[in-house]
C-alpha positions in Angstrom: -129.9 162.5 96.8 -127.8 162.3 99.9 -128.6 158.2 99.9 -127.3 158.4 96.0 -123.8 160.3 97.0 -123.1 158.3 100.2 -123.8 155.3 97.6 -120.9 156.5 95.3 -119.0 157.5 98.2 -118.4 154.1 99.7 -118.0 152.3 96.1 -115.2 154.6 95.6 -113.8 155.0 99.0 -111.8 151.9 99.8 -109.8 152.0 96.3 -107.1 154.1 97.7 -104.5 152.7 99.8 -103.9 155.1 102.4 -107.4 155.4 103.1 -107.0 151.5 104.8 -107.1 150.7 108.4 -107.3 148.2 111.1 -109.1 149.4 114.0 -110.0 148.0 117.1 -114.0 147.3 117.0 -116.2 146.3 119.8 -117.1 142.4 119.2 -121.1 143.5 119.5 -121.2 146.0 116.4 -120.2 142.4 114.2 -117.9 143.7 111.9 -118.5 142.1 108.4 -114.9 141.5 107.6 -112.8 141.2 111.2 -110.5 139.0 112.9 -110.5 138.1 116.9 -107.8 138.8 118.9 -106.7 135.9 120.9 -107.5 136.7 125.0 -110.1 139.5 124.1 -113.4 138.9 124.9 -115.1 141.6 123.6 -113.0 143.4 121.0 -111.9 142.2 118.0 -110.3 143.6 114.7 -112.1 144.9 112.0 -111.0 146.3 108.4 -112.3 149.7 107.7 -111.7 153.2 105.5 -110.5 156.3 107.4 -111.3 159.7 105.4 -111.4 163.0 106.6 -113.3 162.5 110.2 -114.9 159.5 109.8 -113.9 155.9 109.9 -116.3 152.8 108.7 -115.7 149.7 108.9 -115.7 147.9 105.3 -118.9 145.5 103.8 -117.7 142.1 103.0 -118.9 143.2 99.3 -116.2 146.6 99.3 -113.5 144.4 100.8 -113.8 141.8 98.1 -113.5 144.7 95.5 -110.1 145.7 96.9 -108.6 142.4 94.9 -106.6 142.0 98.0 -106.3 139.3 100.9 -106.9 140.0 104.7 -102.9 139.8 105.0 -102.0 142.2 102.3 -104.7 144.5 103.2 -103.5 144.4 106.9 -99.9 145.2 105.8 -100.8 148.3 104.1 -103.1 149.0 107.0 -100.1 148.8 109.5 -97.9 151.5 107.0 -101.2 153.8 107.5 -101.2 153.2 111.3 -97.5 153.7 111.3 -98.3 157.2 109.8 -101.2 157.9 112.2 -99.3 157.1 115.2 -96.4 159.7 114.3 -99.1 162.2 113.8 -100.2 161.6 117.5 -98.2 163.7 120.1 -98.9 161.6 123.5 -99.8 163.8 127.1 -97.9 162.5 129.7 -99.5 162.2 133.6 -97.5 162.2 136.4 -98.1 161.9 139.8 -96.7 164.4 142.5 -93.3 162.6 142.3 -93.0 163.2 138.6 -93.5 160.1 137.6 -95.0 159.6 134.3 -98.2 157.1 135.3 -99.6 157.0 131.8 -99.5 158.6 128.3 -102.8 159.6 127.1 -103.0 159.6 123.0 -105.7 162.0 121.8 -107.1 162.8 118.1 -109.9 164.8 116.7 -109.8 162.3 114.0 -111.1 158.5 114.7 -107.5 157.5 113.8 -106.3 156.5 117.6 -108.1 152.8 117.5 -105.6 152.2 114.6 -102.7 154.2 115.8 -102.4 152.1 118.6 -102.1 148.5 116.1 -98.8 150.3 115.5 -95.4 147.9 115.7 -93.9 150.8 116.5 -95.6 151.7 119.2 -93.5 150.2 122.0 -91.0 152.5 120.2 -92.7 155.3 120.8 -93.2 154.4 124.6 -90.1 152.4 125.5 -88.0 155.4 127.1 -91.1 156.8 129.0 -93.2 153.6 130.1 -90.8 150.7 129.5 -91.3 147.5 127.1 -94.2 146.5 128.3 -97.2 147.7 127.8 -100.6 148.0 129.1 -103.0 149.9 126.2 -106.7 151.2 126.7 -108.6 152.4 124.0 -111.7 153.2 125.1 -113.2 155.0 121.9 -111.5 155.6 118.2 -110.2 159.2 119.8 -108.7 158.8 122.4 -106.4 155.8 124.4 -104.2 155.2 127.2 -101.0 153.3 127.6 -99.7 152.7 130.8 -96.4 151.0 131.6 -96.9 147.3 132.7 -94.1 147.3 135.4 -95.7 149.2 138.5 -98.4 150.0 136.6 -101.4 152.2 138.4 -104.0 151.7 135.6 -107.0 150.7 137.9 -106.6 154.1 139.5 -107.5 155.4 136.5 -111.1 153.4 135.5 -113.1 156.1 136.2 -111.8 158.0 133.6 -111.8 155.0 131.0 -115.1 154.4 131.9 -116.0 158.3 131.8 -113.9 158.4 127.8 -116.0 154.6 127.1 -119.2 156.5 127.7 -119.0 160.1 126.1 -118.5 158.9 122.8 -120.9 158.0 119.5 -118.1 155.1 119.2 -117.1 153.0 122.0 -114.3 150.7 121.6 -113.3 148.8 124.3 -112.8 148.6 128.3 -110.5 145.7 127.5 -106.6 145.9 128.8 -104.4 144.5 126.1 -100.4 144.2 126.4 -98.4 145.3 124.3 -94.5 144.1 124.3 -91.9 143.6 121.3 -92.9 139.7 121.6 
């Protein structure tokens, strides 16, 4: 029975718009319908359904249904990560100077490995960490974005790696900029 509802759960899943996301994927987990992301070794882009708590990236087969291209899907993808971002209320760490080293964006919901695919995420950190920026995501709750200029991120591996490992989905230890360009 549960085999039957998850069944009818995923045929009807990806039908609805908002539900639509682009999340950051670990290369090895071989997403069925992705893109790479030029530089990245080891993380790449993958389409997927967000509901409730749980995210999953999409079959070939349940993409196809959706009538829609990678670039159409992606746009509405980047209106739902648009809205997942402004949900996100960033933590800011300082050092004993009180100067903001890194913003730590943190969600019960695996919403953050899309959040970050934002274009207005620069926005969000340009007054705090500058134009520039360095983003981490180490699993789809949590990431880190550190400003490029001056930036102290290597300090701060431990607690990537720590955040990598204490998850049931790993994203990345990648380092990807982020800028306007």
């Amino acid at each position: 029975l549960v085999g039957a509802l998850s069944g009818v759960m995923k045929a009807e899943a990806p039908a609805d718009a908002t539900t639509w996301r682009v999340i950051l994927e670990p290369k090895y987990l071989r997403a069925a319908v992705s893109q790479s992301i030029p530089g990245a070794n080891r993380t790449e882009l993958a389409a997927a359904v967000s509901q409730e708590d749980t995210t999953k990236t999409l079959a070939k087969a349940e993409f196809e249904k959706l009538g829609v291209d990678w670039e159409a899907f992606t746009a509405k993808a980047a209106e739902n990560a648009a809205a997942d971002l402004a949900g996100l209320t960033p933590r800011f760490e300082r050092n004993r100077k009180k100067v903001i080293e890194f913003a730590e964006l943190q969600s019960d919901r695996p919403i953050v490995a899309s959040a970050v695919l934002s274009t207005k995420l620069v926005e969000k950190f340009k007054d705090t960490l500058g134009e520039r920026l360095l983003v981490i995501v180490p699993n789809r709750f949590r990431a880190f974005v550190f400003p490029k200029l001056a930036s102290t991120h290597r300090e701060y591996a431990p607690m990537v790696f720590e955040a990598y490992r204490a998850t049931a989905h790993p994203v990345s230890l990648e380092v990807f900029e982020v800028s306007a360009e």
